[in-house]
MIDOSE-1310 file (N, C-alpha, C; in nm, 2 decimals, decimal comma, always signed):
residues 246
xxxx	+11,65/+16,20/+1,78/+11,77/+16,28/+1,78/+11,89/+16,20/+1,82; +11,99/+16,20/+1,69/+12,10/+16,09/+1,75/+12,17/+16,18/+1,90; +12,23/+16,11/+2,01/+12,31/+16,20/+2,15/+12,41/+16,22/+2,06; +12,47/+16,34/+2,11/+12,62/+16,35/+2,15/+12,71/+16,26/+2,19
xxxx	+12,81/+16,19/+2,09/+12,87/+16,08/+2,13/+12,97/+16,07/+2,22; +13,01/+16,18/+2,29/+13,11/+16,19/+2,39/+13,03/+16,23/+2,54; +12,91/+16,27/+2,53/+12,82/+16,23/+2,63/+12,83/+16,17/+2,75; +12,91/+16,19/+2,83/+12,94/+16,10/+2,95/+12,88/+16,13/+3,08
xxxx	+12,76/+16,16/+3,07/+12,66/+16,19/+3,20/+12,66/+16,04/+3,23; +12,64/+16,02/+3,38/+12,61/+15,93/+3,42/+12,47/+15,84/+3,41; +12,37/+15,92/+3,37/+12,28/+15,86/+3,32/+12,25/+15,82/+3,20; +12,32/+15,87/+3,08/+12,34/+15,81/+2,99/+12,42/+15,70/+2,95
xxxx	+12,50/+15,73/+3,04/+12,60/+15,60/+2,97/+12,56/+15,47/+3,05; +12,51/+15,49/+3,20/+12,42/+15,37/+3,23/+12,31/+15,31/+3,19; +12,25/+15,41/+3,12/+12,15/+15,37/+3,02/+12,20/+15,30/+2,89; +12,30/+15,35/+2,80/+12,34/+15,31/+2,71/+12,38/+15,15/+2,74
xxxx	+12,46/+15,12/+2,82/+12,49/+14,99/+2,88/+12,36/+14,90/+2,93; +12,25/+14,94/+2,98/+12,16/+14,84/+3,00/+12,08/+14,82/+2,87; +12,08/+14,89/+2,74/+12,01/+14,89/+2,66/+12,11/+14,77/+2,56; +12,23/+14,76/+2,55/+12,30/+14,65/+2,47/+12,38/+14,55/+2,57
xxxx	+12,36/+14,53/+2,69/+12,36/+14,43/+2,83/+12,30/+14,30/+2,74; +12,19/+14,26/+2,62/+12,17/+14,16/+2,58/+12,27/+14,13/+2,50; +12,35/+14,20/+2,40/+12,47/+14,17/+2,32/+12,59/+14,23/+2,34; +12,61/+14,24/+2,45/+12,70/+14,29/+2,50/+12,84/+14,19/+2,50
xxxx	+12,85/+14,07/+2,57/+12,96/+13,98/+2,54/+12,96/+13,91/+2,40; +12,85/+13,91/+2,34/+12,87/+13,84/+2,19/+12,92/+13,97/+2,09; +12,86/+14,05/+2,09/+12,97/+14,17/+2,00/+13,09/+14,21/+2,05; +13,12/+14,19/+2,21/+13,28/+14,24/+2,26/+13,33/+14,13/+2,17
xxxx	+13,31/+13,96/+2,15/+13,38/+13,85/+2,10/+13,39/+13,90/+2,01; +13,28/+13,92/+1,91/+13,24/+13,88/+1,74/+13,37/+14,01/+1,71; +13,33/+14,15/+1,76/+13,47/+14,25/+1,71/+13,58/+14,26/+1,76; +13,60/+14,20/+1,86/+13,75/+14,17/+1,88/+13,80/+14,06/+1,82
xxxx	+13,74/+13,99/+1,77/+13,76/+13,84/+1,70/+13,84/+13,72/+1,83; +13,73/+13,78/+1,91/+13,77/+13,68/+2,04/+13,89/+13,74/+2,13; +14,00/+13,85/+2,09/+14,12/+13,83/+2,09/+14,08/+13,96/+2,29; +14,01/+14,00/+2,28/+13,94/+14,07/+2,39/+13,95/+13,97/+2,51
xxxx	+13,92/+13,81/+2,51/+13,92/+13,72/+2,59/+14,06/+13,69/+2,65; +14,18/+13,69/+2,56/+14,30/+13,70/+2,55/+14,36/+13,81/+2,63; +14,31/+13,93/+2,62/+14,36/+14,01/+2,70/+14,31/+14,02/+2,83; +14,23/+13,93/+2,89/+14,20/+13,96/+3,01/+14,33/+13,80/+3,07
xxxx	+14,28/+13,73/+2,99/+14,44/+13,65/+3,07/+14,53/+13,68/+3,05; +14,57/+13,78/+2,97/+14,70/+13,85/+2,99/+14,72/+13,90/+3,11; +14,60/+13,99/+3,16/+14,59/+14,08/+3,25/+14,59/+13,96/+3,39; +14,52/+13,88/+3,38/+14,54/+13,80/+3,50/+14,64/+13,75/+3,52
xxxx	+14,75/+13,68/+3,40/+14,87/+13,68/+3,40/+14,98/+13,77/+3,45; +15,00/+13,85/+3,40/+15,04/+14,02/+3,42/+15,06/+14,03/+3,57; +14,97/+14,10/+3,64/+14,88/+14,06/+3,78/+14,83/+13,99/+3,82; +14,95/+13,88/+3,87/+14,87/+13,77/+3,93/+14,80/+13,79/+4,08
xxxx	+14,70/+13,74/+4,13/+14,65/+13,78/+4,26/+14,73/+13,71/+4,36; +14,72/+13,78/+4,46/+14,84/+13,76/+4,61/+14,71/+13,66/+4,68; +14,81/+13,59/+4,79/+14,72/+13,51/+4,85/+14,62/+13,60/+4,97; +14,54/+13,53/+5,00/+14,39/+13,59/+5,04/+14,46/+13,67/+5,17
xxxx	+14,52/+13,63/+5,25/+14,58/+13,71/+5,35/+14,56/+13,90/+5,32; +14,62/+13,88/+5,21/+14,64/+14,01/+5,15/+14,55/+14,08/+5,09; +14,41/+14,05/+5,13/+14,28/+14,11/+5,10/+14,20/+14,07/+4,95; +14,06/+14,09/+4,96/+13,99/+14,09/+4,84/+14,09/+14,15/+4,73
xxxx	+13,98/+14,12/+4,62/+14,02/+14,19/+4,50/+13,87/+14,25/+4,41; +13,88/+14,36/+4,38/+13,79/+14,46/+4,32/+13,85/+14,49/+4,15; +13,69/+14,43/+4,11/+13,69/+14,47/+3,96/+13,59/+14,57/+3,95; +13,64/+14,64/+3,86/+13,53/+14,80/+3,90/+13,48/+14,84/+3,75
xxxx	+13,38/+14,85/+3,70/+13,28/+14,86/+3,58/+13,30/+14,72/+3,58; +13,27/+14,60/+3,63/+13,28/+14,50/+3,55/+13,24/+14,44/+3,50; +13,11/+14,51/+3,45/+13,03/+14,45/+3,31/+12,97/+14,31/+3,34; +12,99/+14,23/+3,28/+12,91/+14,08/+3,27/+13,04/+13,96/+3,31
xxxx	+13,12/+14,05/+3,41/+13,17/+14,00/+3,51/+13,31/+13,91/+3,41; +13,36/+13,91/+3,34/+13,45/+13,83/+3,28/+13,59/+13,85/+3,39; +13,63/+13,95/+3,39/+13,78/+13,98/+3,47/+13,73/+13,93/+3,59; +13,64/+13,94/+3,67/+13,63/+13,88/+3,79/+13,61/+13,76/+3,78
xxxx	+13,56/+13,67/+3,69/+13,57/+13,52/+3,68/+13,73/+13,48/+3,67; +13,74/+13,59/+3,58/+13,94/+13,53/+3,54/+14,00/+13,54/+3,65; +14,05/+13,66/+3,77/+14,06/+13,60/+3,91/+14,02/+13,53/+3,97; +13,87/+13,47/+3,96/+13,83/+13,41/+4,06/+13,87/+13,24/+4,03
xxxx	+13,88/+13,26/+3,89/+13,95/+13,11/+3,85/+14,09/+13,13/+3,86; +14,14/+13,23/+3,87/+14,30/+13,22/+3,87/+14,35/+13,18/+4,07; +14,26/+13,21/+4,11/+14,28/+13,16/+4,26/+14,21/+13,06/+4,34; +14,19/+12,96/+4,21/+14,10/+12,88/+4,27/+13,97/+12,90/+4,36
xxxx	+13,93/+13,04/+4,36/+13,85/+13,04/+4,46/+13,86/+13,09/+4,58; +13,98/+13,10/+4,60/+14,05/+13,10/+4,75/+14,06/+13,26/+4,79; +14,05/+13,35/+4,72/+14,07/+13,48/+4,72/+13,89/+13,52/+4,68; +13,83/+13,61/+4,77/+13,67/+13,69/+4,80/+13,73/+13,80/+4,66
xxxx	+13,62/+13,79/+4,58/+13,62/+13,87/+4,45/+13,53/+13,97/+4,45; +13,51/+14,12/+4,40/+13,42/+14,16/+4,43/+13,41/+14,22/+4,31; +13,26/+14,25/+4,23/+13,24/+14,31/+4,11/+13,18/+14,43/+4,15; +13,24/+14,53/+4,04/+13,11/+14,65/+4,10/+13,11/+14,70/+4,01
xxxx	+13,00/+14,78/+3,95/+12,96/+14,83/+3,83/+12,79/+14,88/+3,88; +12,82/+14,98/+3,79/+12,66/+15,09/+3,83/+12,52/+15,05/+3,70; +12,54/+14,99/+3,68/+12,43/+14,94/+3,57/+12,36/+14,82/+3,61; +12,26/+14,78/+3,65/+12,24/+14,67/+3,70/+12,18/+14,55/+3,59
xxxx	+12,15/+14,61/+3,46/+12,14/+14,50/+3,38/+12,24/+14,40/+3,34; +12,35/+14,51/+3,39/+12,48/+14,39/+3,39/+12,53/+14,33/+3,44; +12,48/+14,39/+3,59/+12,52/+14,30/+3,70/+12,40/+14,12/+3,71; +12,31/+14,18/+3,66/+12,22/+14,06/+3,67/+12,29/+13,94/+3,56
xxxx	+12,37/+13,98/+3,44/+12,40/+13,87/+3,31/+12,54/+13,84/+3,42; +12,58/+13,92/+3,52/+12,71/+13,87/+3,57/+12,68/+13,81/+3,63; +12,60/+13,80/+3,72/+12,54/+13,72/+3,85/+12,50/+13,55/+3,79; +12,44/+13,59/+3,65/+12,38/+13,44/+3,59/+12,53/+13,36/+3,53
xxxx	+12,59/+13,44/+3,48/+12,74/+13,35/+3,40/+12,76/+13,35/+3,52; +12,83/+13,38/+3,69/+12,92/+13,30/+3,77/+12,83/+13,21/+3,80; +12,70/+13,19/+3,84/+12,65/+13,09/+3,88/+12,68/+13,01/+3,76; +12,66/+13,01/+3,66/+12,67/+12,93/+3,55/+12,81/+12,84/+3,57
xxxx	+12,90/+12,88/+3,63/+13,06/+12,83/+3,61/+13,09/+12,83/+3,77; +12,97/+12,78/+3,85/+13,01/+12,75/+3,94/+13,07/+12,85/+4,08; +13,12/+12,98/+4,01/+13,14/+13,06/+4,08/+13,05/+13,18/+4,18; +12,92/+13,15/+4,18/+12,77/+13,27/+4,18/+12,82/+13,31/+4,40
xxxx	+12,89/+13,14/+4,46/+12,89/+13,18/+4,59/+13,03/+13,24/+4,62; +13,15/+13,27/+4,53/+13,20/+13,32/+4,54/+13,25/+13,49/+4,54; +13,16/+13,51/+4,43/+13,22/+13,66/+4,37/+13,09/+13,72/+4,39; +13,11/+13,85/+4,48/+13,00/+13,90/+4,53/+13,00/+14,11/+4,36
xxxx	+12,88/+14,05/+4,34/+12,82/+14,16/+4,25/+12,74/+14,24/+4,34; +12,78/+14,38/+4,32/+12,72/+14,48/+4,38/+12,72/+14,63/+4,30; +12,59/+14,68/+4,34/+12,61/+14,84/+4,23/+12,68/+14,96/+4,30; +12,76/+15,01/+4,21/+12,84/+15,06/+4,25/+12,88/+15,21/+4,18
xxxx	+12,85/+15,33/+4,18/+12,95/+15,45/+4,07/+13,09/+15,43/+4,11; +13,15/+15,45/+4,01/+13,28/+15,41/+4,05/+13,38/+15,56/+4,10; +13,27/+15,68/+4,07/+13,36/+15,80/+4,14/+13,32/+15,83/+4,29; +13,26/+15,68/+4,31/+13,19/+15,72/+4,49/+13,20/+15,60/+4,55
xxxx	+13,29/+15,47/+4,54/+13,28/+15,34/+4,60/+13,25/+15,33/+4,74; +13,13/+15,28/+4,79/+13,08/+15,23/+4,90/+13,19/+15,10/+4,93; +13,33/+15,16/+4,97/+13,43/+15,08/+5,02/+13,50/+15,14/+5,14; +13,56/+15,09/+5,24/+13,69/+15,16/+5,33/+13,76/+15,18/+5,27
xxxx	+13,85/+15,25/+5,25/+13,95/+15,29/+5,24/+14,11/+15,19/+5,27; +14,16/+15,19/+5,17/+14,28/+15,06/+5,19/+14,21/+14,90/+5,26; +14,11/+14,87/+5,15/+14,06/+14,78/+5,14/+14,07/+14,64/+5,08; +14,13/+14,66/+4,97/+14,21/+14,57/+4,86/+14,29/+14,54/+4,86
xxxx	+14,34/+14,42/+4,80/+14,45/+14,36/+4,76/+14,52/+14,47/+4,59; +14,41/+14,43/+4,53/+14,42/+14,42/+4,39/+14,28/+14,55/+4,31; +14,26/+14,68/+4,24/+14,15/+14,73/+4,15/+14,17/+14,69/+4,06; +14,10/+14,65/+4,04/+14,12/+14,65/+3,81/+14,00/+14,71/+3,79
xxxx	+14,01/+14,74/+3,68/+13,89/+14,77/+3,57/+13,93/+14,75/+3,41; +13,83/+14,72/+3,35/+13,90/+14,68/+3,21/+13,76/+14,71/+3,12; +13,81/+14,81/+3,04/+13,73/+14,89/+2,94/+13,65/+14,97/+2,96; +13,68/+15,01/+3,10/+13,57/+15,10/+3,17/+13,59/+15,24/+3,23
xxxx	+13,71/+15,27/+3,25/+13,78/+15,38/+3,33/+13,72/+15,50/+3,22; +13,72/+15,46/+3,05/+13,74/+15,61/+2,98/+13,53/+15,63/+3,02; +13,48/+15,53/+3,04/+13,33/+15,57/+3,04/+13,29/+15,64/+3,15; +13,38/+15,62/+3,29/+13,35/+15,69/+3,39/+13,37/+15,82/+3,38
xxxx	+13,26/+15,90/+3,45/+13,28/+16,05/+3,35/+13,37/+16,18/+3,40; +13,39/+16,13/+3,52/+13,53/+16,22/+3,60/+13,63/+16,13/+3,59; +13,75/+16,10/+3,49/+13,88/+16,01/+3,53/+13,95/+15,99/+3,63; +13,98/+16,18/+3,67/+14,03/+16,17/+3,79/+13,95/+16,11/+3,91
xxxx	+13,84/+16,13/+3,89/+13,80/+16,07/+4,02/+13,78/+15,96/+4,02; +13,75/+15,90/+3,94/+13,75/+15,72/+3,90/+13,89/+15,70/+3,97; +13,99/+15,75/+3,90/+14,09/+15,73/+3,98/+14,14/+15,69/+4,11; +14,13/+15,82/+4,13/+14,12/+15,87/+4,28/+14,09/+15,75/+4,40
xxxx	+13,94/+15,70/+4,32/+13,86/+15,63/+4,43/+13,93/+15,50/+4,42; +14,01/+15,46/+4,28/+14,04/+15,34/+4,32/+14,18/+15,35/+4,34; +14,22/+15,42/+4,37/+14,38/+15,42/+4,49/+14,32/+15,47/+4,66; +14,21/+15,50/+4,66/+14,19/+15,53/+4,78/+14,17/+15,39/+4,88
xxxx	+14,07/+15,29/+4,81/+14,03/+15,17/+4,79/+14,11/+15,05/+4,86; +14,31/+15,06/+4,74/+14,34/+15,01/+4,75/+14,43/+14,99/+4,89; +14,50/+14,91/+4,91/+14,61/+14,92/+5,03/+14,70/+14,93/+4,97; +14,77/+14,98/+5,05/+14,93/+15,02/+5,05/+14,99/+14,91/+5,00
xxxx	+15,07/+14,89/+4,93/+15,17/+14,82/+4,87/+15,07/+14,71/+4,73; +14,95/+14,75/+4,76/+14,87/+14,69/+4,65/+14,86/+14,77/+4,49; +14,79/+14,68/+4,44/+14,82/+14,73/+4,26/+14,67/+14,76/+4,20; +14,70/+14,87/+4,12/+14,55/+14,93/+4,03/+14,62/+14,87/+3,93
xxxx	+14,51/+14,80/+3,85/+14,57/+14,79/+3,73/+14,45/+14,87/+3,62; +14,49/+14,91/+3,51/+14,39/+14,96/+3,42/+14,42/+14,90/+3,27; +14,31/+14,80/+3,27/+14,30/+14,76/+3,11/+14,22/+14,80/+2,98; +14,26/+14,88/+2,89/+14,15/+14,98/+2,80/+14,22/+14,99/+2,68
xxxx	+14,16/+15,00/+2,57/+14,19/+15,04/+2,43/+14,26/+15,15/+2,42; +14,36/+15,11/+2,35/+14,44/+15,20/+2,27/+14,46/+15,27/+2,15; +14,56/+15,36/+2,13/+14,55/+15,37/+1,96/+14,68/+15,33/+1,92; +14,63/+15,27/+1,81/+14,80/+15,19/+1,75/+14,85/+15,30/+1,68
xxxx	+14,98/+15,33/+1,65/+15,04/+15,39/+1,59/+15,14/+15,36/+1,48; +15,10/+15,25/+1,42/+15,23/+15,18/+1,33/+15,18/+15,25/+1,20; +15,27/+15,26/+1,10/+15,27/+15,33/+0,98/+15,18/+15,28/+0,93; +15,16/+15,10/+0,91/+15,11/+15,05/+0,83/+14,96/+14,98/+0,97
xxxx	+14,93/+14,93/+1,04/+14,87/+14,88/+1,12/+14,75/+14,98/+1,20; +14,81/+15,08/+1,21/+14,79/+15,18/+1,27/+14,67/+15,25/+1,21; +14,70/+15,28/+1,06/+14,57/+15,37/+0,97/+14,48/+15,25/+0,91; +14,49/+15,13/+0,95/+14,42/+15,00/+0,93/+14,31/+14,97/+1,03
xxxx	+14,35/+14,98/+1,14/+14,33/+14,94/+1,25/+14,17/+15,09/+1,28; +14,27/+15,20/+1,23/+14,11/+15,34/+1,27/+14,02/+15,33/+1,16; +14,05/+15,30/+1,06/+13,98/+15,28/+0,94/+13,86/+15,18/+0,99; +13,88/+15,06/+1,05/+13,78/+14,94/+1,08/+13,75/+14,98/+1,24
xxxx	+13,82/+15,06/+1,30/+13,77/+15,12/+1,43/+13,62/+15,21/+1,40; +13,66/+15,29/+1,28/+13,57/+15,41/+1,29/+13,47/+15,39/+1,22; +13,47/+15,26/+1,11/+13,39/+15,25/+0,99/+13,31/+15,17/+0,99; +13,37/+15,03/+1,06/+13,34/+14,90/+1,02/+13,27/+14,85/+1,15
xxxx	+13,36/+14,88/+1,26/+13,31/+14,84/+1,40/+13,18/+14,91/+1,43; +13,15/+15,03/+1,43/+13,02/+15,11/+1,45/+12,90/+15,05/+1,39; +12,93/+15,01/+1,24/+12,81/+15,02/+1,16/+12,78/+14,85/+1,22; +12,84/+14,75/+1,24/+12,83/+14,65/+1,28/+12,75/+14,61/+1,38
xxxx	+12,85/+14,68/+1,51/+12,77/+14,71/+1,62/+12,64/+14,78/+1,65; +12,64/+14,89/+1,60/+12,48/+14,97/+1,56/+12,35/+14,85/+1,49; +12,41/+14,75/+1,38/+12,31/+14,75/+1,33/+12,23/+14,62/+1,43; +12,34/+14,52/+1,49/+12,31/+14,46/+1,52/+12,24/+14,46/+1,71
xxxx	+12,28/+14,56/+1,75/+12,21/+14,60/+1,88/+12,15/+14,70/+1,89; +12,12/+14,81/+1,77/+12,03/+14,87/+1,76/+12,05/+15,00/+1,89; +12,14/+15,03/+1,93/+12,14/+15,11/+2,03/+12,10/+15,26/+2,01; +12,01/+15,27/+2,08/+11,93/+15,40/+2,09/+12,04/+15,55/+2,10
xxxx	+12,13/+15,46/+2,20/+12,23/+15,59/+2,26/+12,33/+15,57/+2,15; +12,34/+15,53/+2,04/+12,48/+15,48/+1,94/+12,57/+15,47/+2,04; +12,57/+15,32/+2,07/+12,68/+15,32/+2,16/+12,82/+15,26/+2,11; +12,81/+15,16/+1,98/+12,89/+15,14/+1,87/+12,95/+15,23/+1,82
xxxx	+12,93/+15,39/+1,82/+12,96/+15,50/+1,78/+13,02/+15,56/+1,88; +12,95/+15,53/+2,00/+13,04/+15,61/+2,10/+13,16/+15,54/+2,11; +13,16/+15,40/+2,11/+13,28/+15,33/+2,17/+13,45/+15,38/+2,09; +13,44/+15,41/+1,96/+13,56/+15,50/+1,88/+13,57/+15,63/+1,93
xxxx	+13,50/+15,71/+1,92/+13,48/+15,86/+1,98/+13,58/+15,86/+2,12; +13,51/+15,73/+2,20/+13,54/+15,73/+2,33/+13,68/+15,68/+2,32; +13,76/+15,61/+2,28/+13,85/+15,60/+2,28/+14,00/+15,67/+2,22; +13,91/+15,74/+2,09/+14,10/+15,84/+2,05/+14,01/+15,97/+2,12
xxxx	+13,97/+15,99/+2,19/+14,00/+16,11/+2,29/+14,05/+16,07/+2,45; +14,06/+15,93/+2,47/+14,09/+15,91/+2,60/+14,23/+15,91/+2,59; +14,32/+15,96/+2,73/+14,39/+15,93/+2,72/+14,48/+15,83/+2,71; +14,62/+15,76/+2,64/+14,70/+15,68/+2,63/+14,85/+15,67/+2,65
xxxx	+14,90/+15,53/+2,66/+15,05/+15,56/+2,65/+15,06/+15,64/+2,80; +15,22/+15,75/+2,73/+15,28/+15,76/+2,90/+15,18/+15,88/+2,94; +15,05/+15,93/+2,86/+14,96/+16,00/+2,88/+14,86/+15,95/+3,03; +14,83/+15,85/+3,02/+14,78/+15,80/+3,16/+14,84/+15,74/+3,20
xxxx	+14,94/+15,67/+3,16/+15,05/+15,63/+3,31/+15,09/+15,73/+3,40; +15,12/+15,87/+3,34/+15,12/+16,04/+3,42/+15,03/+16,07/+3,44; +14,86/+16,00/+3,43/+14,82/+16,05/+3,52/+14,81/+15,94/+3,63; +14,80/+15,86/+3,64/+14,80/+15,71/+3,73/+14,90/+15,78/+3,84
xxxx	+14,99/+15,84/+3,77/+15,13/+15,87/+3,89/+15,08/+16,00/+3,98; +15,03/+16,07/+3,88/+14,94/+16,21/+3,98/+14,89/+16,21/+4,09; +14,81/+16,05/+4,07/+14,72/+15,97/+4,16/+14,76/+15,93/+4,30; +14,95/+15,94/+4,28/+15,02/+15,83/+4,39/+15,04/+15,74/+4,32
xxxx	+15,04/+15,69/+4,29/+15,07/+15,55/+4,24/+15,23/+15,56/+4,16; +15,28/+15,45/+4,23/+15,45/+15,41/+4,20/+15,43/+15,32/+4,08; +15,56/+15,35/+4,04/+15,65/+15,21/+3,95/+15,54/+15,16/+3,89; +15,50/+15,28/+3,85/+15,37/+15,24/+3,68/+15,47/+15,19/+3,56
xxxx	+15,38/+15,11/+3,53/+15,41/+15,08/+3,38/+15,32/+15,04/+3,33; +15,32/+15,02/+3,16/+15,25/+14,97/+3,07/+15,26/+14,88/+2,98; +15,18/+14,81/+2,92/+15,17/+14,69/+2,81/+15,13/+14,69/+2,73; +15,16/+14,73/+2,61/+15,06/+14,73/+2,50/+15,05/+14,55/+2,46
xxxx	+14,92/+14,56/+2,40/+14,87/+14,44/+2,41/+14,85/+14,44/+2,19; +14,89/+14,33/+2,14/+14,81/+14,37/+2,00/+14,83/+14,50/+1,90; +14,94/+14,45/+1,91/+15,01/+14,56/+1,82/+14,96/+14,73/+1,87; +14,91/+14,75/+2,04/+14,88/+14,85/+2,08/+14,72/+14,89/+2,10
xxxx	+14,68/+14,76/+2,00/+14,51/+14,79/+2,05/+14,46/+14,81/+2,19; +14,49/+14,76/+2,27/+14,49/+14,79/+2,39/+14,59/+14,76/+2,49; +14,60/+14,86/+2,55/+14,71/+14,80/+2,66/+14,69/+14,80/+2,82; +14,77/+14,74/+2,86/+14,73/+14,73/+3,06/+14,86/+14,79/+3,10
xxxx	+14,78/+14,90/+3,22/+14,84/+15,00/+3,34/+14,89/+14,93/+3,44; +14,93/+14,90/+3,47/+14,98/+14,89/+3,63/+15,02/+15,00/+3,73; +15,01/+15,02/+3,84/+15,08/+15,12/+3,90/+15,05/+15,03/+4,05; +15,12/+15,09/+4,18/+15,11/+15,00/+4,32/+15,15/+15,13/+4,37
xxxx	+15,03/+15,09/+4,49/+14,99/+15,24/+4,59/+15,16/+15,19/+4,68; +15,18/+15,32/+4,76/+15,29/+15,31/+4,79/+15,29/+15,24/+4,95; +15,37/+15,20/+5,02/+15,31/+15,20/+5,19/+15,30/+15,29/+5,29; +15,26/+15,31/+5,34/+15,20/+15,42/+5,44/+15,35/+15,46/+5,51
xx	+15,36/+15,60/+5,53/+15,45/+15,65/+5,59/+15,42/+15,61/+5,73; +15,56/+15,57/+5,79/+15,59/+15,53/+5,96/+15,50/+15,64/+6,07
């Protein structure tokens, strides 16, 4: 029986993720046409990380750990990186690529739900999460947790697929989103939970645009803005927790 593709129980979608954890970074490349790698140095770009004084930094769903490599190479090192993600098949391919690049005693991988972080409270420098907010299955609370997380005068950032809207780009772009990418993805990892199928579904019902930047603001969070990245395929949130009243 194919699931329900909007399905966002927490045990399914952890399951769905440990079951394509083996092609998991060579299909993000192969369908993005690489250009997915691009957007996380954007995002490190974008938000650059503050010096270590100013606390860790937290990547949250972070998958097979790529955003946390991209900090951890964007600071030399010098800034405690921390991954967290609730699936642990993917924390194990994260754990092997930083050791692989030199990074394994740096950036600490830990399991994590992201609507319950085993963190203090104004603990961070920096949350990101990147492609992972619409999978967690309460937003708001995903939210929530990672402005609770951060410190005061520190920055959430949220990097996640969008929907283009251009006349011509736009009905191009859902066409090979809904058609081309699924059947691709499906055939080649075989996912039990269609998670190639989920991944479209999951995205034109998530929120976008000034749609979650309002809610980012709901959250607390100041002087949000956004980036569309690629003609709008995806774009990066910003927002910065405010500082603590006197």
């Amino acid at each position: 029986m194919t699931p329900t593709l909007l399905d966002k129980r927490e045990d399914r979608i952890r399951r769905m993720f440990a079951q394509i954890a083996p092609w998991y970074d060579f299909l993000n490349h192969l369908l993005s046409l690489n250009i997915d790698k691009v957007w996380r140095r954007w995002t490190v770009a974008l938000v650059p990380p503050r010096p270590a004084t100013e606390g860790p930094i937290l990547d949250l769903c972070t998958g097979t750990g790529d955003l946390a490599l991209g900090y951890d190479r964007a600071t030399g090192g010098s800034v405690p990186v921390v991954g967290a993600d609730f699936c642990h098949e993917m924390l194990v391919r994260a754990a092997k690529k930083a050791a692989k690049r030199g990074a394994g005693d740096r950036i600490t991988f830990i399991g994590a739900d992201a609507q319950a972080l085993p963190f203090a409270t104004d603990s961070f420098q920096l949350v990101t999460v990147a492609f992972g907010l619409r999978n967690v299955t309460d937003t708001d609370l995903g939210l929530a947790e990672m402005v609770r997380v951060v410190r005061p005068g520190g920055r959430v950032a949220v990097l996640e697929f969008s929907r283009p809207r251009g006349r011509v780009f736009g009905p191009l772009y859902r066409w090979y989103f809904r058609a081309v990418l699924p059947r691709v993805g499906q055939v080649l990892s075989r996912s039990p939970e269609s998670a190639y199928r989920y991944l479209p579904a999951s995205v034109m019902s998530f929120p976008d645009g000034d749609e979650l930047a309002d809610k980012m603001r709901a959250h607390g969070l100041a002087d949000v803005r956004y980036y569309p990245f690629t003609f709008g395929i995806a774009t990066l949130y910003v927002g910065v927790k405010p500082p603590a009243a006197p």
